[in-house]
C-alpha positions as CSV (number, residue, x, y, z in Angstrom):
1,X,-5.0,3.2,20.2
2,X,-2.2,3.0,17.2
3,X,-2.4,1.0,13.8
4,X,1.0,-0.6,12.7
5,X,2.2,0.7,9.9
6,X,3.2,-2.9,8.8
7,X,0.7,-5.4,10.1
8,X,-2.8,-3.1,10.6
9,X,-2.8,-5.2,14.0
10,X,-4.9,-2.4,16.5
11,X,-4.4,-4.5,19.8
12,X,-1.1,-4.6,20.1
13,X,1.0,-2.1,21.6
14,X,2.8,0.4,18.8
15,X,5.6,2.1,20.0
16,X,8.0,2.2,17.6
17,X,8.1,5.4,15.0
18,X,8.8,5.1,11.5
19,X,6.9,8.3,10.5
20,X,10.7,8.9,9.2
21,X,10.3,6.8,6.1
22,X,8.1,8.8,4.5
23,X,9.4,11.8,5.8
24,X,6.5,12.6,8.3
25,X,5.8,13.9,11.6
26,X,7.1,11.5,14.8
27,X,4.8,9.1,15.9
28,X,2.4,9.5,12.7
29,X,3.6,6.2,11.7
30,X,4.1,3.7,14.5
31,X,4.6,0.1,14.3
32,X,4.5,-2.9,17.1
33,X,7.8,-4.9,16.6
34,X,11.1,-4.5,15.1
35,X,10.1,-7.5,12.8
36,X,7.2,-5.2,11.4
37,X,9.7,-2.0,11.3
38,X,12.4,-4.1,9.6
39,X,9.6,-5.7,6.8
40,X,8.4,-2.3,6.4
41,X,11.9,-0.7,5.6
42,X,12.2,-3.6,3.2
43,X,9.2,-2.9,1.1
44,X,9.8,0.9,1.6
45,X,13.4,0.3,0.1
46,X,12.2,-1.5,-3.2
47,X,9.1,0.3,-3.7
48,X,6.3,-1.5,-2.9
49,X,4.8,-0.3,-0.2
50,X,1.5,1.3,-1.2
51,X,0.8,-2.4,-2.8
52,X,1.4,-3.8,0.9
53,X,-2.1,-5.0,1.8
54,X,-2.5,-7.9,4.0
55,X,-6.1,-7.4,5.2
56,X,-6.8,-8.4,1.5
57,X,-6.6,-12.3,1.3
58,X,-7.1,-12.7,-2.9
59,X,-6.5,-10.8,-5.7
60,X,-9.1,-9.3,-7.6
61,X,-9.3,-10.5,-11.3
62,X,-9.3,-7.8,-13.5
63,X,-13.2,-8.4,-15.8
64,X,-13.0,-9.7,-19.2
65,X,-15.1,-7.2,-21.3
66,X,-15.5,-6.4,-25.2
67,X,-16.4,-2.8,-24.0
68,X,-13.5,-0.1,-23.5
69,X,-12.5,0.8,-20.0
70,X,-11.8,4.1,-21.5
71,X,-13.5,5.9,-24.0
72,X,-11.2,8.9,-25.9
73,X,-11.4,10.9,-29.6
74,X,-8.7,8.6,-30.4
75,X,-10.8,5.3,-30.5
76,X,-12.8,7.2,-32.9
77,X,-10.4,8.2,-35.5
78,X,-8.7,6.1,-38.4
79,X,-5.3,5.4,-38.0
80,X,-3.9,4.7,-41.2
């Protein structure tokens, strides 16, 4: 059994290699229709692949919090 590359779809039949994109081994990446191959060449080409998610139906909101995310020496010192 093969994962598209594009769709996540695992019953359908994934024959068609675009390990190339990424510059893998053949058949690492496979995807089940041209359609898929063709939107995945389209999100490879202006960078937003790895933000490609479609298993993930809403965003998640980023919390609201008076606390830093992120505690460094320089949230400690005066600027003046």
């Amino acid at each position: 059994m093969s994962i598209c590359s594009y769709c996540y779809e695992t019953n359908k039949v994934c024959k068609i290699e675009v390990g190339h994109f990424w510059n893998n081994e053949p058949y690492l990446a496979v995807v089940c229709s041209e359609d898929c191959k063709k939107k995945l060449w389209e999100l490879v080409q202006n960078g937003t692949w790895m933000e490609h998610a479609p298993f993930i139906t809403k965003k998640r909101k980023k919390p609201k919090s008076s606390v830093p995310s992120a505690l460094t020496d320089k949230q400690f010192t005066k600027h003046e």
